[in-house]
C-alpha positions as CSV (number, residue, x, y, z in Angstrom):
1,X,15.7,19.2,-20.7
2,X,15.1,16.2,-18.7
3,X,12.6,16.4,-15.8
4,X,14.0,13.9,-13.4
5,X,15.6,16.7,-11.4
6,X,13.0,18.3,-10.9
7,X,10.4,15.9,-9.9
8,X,13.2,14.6,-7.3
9,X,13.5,18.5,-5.9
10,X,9.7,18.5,-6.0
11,X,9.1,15.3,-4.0
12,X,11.7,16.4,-1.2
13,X,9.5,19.9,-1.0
14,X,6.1,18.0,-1.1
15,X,7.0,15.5,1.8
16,X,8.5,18.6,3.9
17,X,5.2,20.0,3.5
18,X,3.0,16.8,3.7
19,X,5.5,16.1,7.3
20,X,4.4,19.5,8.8
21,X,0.7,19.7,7.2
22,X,-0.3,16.4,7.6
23,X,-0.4,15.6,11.8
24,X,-2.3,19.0,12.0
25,X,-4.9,18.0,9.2
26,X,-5.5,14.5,11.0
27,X,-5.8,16.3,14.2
28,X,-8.6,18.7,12.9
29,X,-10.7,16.1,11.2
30,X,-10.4,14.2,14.7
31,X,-12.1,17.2,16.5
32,X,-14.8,18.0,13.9
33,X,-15.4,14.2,14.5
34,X,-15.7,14.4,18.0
35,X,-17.9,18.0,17.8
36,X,-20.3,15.5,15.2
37,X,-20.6,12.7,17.9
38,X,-21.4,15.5,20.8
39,X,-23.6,17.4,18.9
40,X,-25.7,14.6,17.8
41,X,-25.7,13.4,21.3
42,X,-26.9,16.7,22.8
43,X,-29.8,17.0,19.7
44,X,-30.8,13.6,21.0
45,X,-31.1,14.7,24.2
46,X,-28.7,11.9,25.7
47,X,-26.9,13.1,28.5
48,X,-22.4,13.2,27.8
49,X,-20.4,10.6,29.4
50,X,-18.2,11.6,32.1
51,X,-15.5,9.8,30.3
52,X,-16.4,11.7,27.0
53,X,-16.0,15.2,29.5
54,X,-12.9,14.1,30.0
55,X,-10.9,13.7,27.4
56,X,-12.8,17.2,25.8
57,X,-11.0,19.1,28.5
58,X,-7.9,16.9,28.6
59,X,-6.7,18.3,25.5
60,X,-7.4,22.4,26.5
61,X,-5.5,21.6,29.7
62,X,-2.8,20.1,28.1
63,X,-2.1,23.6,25.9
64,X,-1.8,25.4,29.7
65,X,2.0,26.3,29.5
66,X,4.1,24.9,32.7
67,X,7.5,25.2,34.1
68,X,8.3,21.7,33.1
69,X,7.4,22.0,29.5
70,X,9.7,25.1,29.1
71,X,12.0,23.8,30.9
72,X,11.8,21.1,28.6
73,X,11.5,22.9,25.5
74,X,14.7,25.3,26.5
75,X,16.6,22.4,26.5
76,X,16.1,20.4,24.0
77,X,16.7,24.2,21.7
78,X,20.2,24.6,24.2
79,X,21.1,21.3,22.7
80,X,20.4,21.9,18.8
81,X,22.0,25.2,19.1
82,X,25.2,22.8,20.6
83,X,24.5,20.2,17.9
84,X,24.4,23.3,15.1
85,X,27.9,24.8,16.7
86,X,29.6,21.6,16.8
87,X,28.7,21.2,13.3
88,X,30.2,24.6,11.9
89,X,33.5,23.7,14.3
90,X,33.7,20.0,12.7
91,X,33.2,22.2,9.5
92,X,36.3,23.6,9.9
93,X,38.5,20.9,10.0
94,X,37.0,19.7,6.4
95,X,39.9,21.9,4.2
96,X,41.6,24.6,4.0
97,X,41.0,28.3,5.0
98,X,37.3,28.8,2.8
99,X,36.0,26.1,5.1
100,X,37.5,27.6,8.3
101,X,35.1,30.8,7.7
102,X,32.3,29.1,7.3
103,X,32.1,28.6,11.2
104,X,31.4,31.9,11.9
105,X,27.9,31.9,10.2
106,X,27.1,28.1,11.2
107,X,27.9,29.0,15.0
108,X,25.6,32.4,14.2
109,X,23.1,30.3,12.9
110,X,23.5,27.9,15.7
111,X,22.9,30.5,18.0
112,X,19.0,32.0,17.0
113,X,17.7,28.3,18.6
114,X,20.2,28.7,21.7
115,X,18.8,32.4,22.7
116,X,15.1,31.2,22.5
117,X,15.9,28.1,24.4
118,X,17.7,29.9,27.3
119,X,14.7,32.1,27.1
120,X,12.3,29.5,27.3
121,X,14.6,28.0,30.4
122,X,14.1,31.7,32.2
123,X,10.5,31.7,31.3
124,X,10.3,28.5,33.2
125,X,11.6,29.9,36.4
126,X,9.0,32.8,36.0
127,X,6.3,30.3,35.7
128,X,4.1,29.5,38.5
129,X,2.0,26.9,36.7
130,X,4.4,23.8,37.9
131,X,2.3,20.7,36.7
């Protein structure tokens, strides 16, 4: 059994999962950095920076969800789901009829991202944060 194939499916998995992992993981030893510097700060008695107040509450006002954002978010999800569906219809011209029902799940499939970003495109109506 050669091994080849399966070190090449294992590397495809292991940079999917180092993609998604790894921005959170730098991210979280970024903080606990930050919490170290404001903790020894506060220990020492020094008084925080303005600047240093700042960017801590930057980041927790950022997370506050706004119209624009959703508004943002429902579209670029409006145009995957279009990107998926075109897909499945280019699909179709590929061959013969086995091809041609494959559209039906690839448009179906294209559609899961389109109802959450028409959702997220009402939600940003209903939202009265507007920043």
């Amino acid at each position: 059994m050669e091994l080849t194939p399966i070190f090449i499916v294992f590397i495809i998995f292991a940079s999917i999962v180092a993609i998604i992992l790894g921005p959170g993981y730098i991210k979280s030893r970024e903080k606990l950095a930050t919490q170290d510097i404001v903790r020894a700060a506060i220990d020492k008695g020094q008084p925080l920076p303005p600047e240093m107040i700042d960017a801590l509450t930057k980041e927790a006002k950022s997370r506050v969800p706004s119209a624009s954002r959703d508004l943002r978010l429902g579209m670029i999800l409006l145009a995957v789901s279009i990107g998926i569906a075109l897909f499945g219809y280019a699909f179709s011209f590929v061959g013969g009829i086995e091809e041609a029902k494959a559209v039906y799940p690839i448009v179906g499939m294209g559609a899961i991202p389109g109802a959450v970003g028409v959702a997220f495109i009402i939600l940003s109506f209903f939202n009265k944060n507007k920043d």
